[in-house]
Backbone and ligand atoms as CSV (ligand in chain L), in Angstrom:
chain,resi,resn,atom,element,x,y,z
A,1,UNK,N,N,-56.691,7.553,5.010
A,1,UNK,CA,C,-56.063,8.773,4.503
A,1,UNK,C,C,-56.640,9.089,3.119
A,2,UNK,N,N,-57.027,10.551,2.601
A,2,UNK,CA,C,-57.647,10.840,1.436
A,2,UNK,C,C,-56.218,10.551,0.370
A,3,UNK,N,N,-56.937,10.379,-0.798
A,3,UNK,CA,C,-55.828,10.243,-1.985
A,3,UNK,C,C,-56.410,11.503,-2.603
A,4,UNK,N,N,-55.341,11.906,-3.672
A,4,UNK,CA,C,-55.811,13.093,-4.327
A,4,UNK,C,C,-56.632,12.488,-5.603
A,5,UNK,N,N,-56.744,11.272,-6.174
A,5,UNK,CA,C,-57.897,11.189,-7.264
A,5,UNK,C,C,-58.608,10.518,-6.724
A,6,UNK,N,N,-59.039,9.573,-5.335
A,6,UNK,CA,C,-60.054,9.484,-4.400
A,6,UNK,C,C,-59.608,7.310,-4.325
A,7,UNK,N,N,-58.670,6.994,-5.067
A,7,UNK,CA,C,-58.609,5.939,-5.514
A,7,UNK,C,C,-56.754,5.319,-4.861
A,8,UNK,N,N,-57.262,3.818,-3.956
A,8,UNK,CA,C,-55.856,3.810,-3.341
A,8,UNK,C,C,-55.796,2.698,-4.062
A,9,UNK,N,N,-54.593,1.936,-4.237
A,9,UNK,CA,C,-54.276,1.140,-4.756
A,9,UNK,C,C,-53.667,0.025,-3.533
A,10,UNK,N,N,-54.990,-1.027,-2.995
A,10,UNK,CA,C,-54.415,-1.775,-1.550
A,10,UNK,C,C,-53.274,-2.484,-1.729
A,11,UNK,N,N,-52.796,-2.693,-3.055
A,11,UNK,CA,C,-51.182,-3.655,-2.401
A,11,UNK,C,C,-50.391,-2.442,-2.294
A,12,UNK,N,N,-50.440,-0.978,-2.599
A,12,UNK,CA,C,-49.294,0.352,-2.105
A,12,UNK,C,C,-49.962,0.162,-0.783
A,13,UNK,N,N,-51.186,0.168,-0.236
A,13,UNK,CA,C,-51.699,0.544,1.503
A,13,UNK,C,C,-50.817,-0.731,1.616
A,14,UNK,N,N,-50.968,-1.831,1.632
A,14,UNK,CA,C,-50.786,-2.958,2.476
A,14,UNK,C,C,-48.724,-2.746,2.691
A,15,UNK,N,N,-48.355,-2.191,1.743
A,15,UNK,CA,C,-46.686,-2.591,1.256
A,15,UNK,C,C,-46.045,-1.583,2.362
A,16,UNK,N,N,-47.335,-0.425,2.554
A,16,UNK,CA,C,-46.589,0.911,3.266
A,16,UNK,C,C,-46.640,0.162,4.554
A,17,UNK,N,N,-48.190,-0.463,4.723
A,17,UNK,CA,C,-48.451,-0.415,6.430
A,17,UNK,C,C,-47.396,-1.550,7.086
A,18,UNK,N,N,-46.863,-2.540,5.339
A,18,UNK,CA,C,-45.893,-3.681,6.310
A,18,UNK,C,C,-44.688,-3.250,6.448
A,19,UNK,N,N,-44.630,-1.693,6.282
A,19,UNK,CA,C,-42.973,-1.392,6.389
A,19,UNK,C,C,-42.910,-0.095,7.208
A,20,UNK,N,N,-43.821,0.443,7.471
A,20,UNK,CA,C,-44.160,2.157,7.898
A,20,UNK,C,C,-44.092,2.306,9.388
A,21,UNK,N,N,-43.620,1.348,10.217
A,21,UNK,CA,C,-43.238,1.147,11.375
A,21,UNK,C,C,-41.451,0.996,11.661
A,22,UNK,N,N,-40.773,0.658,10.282
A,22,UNK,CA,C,-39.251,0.348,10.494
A,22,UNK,C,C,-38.550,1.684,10.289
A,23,UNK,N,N,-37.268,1.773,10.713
A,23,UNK,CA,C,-36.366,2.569,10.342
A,23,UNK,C,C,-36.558,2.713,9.127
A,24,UNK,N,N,-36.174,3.921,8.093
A,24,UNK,CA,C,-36.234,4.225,6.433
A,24,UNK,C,C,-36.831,3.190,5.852
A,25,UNK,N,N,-38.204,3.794,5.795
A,25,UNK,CA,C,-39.460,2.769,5.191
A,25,UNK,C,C,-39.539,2.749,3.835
A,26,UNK,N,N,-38.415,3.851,3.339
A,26,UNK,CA,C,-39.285,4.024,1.572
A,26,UNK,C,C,-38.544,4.104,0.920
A,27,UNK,N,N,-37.273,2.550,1.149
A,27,UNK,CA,C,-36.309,2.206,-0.194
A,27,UNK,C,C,-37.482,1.128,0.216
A,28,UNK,N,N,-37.390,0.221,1.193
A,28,UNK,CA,C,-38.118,-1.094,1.085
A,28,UNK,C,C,-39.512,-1.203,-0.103
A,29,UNK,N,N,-40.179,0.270,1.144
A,29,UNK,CA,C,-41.357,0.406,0.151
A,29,UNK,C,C,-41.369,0.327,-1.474
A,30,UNK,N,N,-40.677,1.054,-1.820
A,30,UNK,CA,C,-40.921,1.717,-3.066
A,30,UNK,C,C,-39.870,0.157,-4.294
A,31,UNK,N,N,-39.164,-0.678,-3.576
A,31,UNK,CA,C,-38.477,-1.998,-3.863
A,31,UNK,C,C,-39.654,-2.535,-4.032
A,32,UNK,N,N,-40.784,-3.055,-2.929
A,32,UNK,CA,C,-41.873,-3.378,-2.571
A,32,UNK,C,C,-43.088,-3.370,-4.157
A,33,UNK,N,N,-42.985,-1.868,-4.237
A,33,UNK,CA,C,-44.204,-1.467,-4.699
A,33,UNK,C,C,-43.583,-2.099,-6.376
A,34,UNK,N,N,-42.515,-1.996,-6.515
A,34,UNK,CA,C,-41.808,-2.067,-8.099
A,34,UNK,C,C,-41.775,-3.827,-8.199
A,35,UNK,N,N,-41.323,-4.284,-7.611
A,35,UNK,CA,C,-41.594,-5.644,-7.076
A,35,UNK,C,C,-43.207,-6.400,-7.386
A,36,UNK,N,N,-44.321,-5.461,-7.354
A,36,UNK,CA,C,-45.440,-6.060,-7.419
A,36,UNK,C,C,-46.253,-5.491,-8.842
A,37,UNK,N,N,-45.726,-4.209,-9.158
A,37,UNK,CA,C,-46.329,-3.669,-10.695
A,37,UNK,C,C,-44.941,-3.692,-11.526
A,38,UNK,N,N,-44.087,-3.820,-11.096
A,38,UNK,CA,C,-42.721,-3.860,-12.246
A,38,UNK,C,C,-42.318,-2.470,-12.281
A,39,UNK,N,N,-42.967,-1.327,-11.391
A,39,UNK,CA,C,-42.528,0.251,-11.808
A,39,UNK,C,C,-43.273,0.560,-11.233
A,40,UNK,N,N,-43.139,2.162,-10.636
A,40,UNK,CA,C,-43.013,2.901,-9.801
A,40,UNK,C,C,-43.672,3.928,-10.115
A,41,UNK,N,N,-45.423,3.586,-10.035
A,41,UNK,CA,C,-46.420,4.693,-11.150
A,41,UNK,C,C,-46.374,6.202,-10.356
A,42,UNK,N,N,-46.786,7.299,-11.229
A,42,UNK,CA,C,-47.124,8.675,-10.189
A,42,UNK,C,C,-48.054,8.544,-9.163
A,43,UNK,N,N,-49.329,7.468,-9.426
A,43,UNK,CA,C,-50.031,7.270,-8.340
A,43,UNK,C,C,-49.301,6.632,-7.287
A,44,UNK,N,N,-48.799,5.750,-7.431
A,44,UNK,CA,C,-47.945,5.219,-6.194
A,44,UNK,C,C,-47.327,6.199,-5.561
A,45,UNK,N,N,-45.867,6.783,-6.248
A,45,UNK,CA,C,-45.754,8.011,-5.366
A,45,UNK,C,C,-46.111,9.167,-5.088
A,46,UNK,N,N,-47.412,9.203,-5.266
A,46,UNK,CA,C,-48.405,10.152,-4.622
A,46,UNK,C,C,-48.732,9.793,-3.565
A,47,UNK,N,N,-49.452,8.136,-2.860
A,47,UNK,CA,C,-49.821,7.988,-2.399
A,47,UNK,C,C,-49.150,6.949,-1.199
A,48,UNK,N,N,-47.487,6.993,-1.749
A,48,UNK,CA,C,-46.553,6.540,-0.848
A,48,UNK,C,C,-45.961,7.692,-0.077
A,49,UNK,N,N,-45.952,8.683,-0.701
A,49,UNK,CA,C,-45.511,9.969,0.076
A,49,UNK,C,C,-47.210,10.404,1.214
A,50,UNK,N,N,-48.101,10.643,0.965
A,50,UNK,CA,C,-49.463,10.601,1.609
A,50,UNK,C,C,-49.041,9.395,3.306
A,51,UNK,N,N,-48.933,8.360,2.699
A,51,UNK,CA,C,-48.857,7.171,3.637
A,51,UNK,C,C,-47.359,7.572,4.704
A,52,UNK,N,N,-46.113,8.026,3.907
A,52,UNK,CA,C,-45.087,8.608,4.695
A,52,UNK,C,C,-45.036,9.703,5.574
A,53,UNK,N,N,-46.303,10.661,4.882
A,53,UNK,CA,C,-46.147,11.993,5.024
A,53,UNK,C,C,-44.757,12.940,4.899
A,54,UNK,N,N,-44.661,12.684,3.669
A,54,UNK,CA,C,-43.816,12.838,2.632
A,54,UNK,C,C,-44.248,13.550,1.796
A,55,UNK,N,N,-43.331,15.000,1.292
A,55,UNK,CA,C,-43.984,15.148,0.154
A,55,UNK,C,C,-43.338,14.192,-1.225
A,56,UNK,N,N,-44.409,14.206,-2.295
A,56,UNK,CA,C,-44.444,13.917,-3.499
A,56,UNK,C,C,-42.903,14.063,-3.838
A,57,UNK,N,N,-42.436,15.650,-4.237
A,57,UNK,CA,C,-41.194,15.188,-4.462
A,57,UNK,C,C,-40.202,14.806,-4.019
A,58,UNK,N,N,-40.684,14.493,-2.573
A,58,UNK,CA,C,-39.154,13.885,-1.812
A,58,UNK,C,C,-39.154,12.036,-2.381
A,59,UNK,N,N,-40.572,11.709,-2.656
A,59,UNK,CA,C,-40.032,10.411,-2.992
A,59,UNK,C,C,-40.019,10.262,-4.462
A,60,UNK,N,N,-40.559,11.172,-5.168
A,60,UNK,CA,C,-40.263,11.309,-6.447
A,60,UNK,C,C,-38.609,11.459,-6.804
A,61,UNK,N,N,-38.008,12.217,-5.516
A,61,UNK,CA,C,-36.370,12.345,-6.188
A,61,UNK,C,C,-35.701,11.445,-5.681
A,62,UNK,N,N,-36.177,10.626,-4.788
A,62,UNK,CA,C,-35.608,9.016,-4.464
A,62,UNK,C,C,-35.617,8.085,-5.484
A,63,UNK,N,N,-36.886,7.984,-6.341
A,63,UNK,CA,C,-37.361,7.212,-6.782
A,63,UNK,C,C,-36.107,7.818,-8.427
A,64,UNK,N,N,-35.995,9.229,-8.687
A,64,UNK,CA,C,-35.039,8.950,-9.660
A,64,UNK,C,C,-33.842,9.097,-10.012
A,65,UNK,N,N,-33.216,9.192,-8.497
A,65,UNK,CA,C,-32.181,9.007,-8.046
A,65,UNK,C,C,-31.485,7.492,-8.345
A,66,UNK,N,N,-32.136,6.638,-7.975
A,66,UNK,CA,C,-31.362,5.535,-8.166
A,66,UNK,C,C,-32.130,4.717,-9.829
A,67,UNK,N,N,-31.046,3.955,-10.261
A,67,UNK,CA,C,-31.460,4.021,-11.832
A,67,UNK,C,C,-32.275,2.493,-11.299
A,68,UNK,N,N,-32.070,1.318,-10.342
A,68,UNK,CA,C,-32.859,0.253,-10.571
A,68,UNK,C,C,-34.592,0.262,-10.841
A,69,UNK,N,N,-34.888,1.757,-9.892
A,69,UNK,CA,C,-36.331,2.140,-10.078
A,69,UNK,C,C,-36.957,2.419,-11.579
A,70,UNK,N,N,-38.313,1.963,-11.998
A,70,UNK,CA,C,-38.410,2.417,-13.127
A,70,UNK,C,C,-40.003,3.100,-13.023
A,71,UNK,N,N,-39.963,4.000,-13.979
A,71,UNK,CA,C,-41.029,5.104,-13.848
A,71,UNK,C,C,-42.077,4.727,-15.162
A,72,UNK,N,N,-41.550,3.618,-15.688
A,72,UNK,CA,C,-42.987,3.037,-16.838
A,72,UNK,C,C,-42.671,1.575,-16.827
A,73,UNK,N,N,-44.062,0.593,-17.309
A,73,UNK,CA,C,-43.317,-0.435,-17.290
A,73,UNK,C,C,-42.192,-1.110,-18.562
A,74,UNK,N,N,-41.354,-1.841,-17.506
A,74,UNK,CA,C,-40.672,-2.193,-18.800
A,74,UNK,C,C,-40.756,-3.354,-19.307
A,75,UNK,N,N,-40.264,-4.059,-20.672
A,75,UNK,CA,C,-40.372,-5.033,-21.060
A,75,UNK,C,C,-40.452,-6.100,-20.503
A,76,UNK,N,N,-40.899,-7.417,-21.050
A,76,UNK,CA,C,-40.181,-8.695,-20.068
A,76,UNK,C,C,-39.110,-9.821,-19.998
A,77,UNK,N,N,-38.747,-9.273,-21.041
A,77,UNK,CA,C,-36.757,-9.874,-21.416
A,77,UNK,C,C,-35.981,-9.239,-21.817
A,78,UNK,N,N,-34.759,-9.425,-21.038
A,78,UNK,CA,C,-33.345,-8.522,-21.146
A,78,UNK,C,C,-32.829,-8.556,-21.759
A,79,UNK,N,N,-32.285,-8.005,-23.034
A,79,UNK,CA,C,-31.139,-8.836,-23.567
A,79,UNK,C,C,-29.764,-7.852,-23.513
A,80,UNK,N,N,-28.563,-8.224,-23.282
A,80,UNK,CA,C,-27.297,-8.085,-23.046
A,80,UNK,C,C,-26.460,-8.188,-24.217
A,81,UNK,N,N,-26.429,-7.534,-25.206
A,81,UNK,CA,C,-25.018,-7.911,-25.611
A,81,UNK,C,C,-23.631,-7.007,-25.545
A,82,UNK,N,N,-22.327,-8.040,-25.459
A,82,UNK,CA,C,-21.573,-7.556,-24.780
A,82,UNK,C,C,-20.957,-6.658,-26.281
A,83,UNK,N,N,-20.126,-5.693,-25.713
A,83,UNK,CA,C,-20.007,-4.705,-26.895
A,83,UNK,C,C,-18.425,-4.477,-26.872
A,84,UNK,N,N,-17.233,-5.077,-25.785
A,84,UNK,CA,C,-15.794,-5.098,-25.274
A,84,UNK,C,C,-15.411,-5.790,-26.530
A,85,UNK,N,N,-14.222,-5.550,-26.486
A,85,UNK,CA,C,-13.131,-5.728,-27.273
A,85,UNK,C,C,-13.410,-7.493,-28.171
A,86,UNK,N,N,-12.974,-8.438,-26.865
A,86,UNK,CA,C,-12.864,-9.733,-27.580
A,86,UNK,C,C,-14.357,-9.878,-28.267
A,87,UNK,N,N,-15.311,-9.310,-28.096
A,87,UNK,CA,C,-16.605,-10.102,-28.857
A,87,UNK,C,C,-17.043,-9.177,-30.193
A,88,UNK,N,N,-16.115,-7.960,-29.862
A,88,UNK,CA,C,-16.335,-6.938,-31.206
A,88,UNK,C,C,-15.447,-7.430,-32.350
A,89,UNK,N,N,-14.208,-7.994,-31.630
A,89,UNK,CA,C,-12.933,-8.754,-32.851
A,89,UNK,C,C,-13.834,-9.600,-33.553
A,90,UNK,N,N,-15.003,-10.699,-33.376
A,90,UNK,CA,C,-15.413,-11.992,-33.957
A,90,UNK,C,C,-16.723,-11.449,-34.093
A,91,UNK,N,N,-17.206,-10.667,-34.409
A,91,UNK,CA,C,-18.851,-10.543,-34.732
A,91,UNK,C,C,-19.716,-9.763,-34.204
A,92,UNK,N,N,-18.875,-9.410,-32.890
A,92,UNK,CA,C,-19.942,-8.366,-31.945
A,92,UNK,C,C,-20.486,-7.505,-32.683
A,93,UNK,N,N,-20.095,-6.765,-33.540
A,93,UNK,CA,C,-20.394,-5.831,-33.744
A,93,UNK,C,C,-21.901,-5.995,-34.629
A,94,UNK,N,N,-22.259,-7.475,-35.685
A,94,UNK,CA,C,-22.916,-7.427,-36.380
A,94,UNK,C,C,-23.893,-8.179,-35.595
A,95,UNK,N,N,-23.496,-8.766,-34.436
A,95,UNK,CA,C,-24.735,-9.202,-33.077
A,95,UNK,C,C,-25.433,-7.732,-32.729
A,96,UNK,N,N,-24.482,-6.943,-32.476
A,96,UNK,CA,C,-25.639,-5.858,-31.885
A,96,UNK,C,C,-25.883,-4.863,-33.015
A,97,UNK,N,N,-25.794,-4.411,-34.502
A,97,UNK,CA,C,-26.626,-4.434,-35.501
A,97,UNK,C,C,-27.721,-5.119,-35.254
A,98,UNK,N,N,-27.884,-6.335,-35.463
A,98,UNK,CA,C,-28.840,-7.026,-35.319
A,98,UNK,C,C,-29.815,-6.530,-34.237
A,99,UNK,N,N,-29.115,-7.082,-33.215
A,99,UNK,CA,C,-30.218,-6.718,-32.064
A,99,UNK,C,C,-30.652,-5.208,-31.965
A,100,UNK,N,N,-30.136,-4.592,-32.422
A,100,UNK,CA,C,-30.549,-2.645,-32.149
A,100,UNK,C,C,-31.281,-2.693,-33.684
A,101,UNK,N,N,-31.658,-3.346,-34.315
A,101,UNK,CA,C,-32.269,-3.330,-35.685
A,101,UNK,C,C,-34.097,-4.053,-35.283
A,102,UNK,N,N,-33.667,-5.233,-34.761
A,102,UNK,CA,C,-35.050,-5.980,-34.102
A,102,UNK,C,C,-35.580,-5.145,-33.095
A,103,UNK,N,N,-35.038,-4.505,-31.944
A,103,UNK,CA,C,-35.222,-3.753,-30.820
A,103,UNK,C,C,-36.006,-2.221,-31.534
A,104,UNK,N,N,-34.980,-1.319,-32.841
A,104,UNK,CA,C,-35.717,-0.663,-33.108
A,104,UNK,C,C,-37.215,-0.641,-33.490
A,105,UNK,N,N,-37.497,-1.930,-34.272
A,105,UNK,CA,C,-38.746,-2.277,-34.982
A,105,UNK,C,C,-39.610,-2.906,-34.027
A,106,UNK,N,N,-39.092,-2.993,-32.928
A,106,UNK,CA,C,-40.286,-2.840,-31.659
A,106,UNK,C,C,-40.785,-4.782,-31.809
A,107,UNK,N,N,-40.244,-5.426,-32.663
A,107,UNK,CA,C,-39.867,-6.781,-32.383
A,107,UNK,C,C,-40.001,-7.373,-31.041
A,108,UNK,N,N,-40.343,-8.283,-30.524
A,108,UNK,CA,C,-40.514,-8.759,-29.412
A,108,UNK,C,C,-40.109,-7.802,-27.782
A,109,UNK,N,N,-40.751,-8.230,-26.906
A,109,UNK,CA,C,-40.897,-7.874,-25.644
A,109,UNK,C,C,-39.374,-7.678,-24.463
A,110,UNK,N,N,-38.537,-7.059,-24.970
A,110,UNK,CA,C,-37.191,-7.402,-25.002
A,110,UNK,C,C,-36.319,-5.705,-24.877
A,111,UNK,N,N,-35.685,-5.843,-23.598
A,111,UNK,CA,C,-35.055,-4.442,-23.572
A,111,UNK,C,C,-33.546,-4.703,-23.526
A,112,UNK,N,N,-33.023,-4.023,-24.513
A,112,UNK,CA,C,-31.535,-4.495,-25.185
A,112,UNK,C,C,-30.145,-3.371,-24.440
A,113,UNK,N,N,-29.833,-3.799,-23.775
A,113,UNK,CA,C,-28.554,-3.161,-23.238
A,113,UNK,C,C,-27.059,-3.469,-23.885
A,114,UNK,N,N,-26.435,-2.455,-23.683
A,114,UNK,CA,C,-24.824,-2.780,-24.192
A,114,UNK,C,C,-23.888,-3.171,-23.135
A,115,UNK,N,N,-22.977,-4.335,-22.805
A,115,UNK,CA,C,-22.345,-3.923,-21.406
A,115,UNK,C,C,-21.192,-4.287,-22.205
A,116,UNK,N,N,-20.342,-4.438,-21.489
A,116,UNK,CA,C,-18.686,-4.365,-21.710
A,116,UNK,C,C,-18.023,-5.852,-20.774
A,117,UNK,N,N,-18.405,-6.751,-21.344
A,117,UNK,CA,C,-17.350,-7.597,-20.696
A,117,UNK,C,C,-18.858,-9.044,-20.300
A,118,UNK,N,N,-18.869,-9.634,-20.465
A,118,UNK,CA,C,-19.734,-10.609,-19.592
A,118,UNK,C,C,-19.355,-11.907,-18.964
A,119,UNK,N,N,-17.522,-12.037,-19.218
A,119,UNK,CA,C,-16.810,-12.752,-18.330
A,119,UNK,C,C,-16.826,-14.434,-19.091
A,120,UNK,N,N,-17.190,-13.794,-20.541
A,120,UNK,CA,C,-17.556,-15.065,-21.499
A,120,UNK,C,C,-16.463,-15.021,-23.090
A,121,UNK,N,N,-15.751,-14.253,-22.446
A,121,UNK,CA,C,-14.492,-14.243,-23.992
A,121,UNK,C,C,-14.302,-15.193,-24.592
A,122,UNK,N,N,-14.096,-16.279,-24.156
A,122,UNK,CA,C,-13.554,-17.275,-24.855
A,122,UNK,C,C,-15.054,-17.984,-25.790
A,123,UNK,N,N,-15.825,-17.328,-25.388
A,123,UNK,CA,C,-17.235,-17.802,-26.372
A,123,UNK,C,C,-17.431,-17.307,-27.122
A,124,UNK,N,N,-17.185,-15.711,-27.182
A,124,UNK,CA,C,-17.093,-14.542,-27.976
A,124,UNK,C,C,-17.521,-14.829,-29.388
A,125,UNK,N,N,-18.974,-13.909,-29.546
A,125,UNK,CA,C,-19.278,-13.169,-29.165
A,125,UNK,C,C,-20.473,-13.223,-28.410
A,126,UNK,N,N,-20.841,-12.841,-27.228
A,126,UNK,CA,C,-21.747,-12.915,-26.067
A,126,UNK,C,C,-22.924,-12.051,-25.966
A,127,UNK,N,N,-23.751,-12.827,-25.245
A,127,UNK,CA,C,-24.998,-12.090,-25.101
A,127,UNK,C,C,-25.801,-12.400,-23.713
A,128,UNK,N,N,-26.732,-11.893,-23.259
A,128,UNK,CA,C,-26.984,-12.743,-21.878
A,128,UNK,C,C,-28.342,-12.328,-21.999
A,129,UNK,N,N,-29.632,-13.466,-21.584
A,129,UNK,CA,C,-30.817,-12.820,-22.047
A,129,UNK,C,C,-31.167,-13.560,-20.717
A,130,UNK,N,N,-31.925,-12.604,-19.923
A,130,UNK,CA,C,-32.288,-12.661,-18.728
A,130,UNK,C,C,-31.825,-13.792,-17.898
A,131,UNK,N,N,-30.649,-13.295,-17.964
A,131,UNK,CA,C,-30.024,-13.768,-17.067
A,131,UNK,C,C,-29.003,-15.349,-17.182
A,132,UNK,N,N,-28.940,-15.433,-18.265
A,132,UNK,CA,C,-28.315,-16.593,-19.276
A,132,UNK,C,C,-27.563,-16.162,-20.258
A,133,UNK,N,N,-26.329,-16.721,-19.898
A,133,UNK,CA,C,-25.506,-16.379,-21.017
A,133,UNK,C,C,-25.275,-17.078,-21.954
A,134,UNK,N,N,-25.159,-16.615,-23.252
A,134,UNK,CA,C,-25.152,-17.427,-24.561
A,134,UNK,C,C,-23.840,-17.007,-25.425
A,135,UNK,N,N,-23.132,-17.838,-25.853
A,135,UNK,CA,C,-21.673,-17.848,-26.452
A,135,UNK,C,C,-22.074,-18.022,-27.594
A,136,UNK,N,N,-20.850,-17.330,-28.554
A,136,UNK,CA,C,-21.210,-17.739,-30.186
A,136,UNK,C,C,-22.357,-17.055,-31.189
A,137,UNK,N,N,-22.637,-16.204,-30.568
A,137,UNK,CA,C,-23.736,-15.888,-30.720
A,137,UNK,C,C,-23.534,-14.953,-32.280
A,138,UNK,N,N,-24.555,-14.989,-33.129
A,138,UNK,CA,C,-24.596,-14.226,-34.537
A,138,UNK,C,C,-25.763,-13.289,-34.843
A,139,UNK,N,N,-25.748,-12.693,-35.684
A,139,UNK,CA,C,-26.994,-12.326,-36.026
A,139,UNK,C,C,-27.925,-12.673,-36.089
A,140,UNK,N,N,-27.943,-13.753,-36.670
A,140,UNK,CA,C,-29.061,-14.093,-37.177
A,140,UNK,C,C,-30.034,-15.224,-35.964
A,141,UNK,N,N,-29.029,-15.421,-34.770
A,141,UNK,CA,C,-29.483,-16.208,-33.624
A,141,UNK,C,C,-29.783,-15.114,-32.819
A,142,UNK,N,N,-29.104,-13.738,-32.894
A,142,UNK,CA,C,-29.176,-13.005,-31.952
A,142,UNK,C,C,-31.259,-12.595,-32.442
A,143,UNK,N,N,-31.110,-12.126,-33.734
A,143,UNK,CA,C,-32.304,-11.767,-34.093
A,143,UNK,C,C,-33.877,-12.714,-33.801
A,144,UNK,N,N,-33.520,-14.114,-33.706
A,144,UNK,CA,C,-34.319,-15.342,-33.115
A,144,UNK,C,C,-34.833,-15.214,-31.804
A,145,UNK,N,N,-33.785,-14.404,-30.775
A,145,UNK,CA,C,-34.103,-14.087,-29.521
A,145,UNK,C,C,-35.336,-12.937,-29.390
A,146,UNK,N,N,-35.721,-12.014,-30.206
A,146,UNK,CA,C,-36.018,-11.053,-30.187
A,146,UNK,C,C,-37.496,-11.933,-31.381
A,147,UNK,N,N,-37.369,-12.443,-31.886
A,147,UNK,CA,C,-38.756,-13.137,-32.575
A,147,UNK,C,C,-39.104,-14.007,-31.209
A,148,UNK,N,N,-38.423,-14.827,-31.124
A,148,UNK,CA,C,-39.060,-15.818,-30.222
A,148,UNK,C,C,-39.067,-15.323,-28.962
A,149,UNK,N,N,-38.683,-14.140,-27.843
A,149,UNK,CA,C,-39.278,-13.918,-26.962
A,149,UNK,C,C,-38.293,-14.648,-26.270
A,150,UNK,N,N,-37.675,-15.258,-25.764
A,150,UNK,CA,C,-36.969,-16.263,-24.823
A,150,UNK,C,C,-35.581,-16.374,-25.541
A,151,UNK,N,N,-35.007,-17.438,-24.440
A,151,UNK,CA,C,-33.610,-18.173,-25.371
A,151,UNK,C,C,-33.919,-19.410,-25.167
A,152,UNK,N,N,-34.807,-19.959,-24.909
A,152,UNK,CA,C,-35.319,-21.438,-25.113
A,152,UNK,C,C,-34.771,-21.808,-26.631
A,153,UNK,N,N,-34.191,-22.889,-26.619
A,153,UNK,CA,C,-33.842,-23.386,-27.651
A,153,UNK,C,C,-32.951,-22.729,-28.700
A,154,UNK,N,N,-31.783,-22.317,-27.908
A,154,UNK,CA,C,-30.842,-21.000,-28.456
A,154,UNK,C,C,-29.411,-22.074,-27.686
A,155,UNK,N,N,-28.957,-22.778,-28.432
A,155,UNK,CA,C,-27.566,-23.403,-27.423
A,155,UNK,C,C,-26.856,-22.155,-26.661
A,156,UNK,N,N,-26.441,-22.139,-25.516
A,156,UNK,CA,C,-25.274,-21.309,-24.994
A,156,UNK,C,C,-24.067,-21.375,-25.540
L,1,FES,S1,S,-15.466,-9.276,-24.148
L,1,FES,FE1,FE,-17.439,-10.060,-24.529
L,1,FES,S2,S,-17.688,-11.531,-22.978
L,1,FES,FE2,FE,-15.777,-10.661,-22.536
């Protein structure tokens, strides 16, 4: 099949052709394709809609329809801090100063979310960095996460 800049990208051919035979091929796909570049380039859905025979914006409005999809890549550590009541009473508040201070200055590889609750009160104040939760947490440990890239060597 022609691409429109003449250039396919074989793990999108290979991801379509292992799914382009099932019932609704292009959540898998497009899971698939994000799964192997981390995000969901315009070439891809150019050339996942091509492979569907699909237009462009039908999987373009799939693709930003649901928020897990991402349309650039993103960082490669999460960080969480919780922003609810019990962790704002003891410090929360100067944990995520911190972290929205390191995060602004483009400080380590690290995309900083606010959530509400992380089921860790009694540690308060909380943070969860890919996928690990860390109790007690301060500024100045929170800001360590965001130098050092990890929570290696960050007690929970
Ligand atoms: S309020 Fe922060 S962990 Fe529950």
């Amino acid at each position: 099949m022609a691409r429109s800049n003449g250039k396919a990208d074989p793990e999108v051919v290979a991801i379509c052709a292992r799914h382009q035979a099932s019932d609704g091929p292009l959540l898998p796909i497009l899971h698939d394709v994000q799964a192997h570049h981390g995000y969901v380039s315009d070439e891809a859905i150019q050339q996942i809609a091509e492979e569907l025979n699909l237009s462009r914006a039908e999987v373009f409005g799939v693709v930003t329809f649901y928020h897990d999809f991402h349309r650039e890549p993103q960082p490669t550590h999460s960080l969480k801090v919780c922003r609810a009541e019990a962790c704002q009473s003891v410090g929360g508040r100067d944990v995520w100063a911190a972290a929205s201070t390191a995060a602004e200055s483009g400080q380590g590889d690290v995309q900083l979310e606010a959530v509400y609750c992380l089921g860790n009160c009694a540690c308060a104040p909380s943070v969860q960095m890919d996928g690990r939760t860390i109790g007690r947490m301060t500024a100045e440990r929170v800001s360590t996460l965001f130098s050092a890239g990890n929570s290696a060597g960050v007690p929970s």
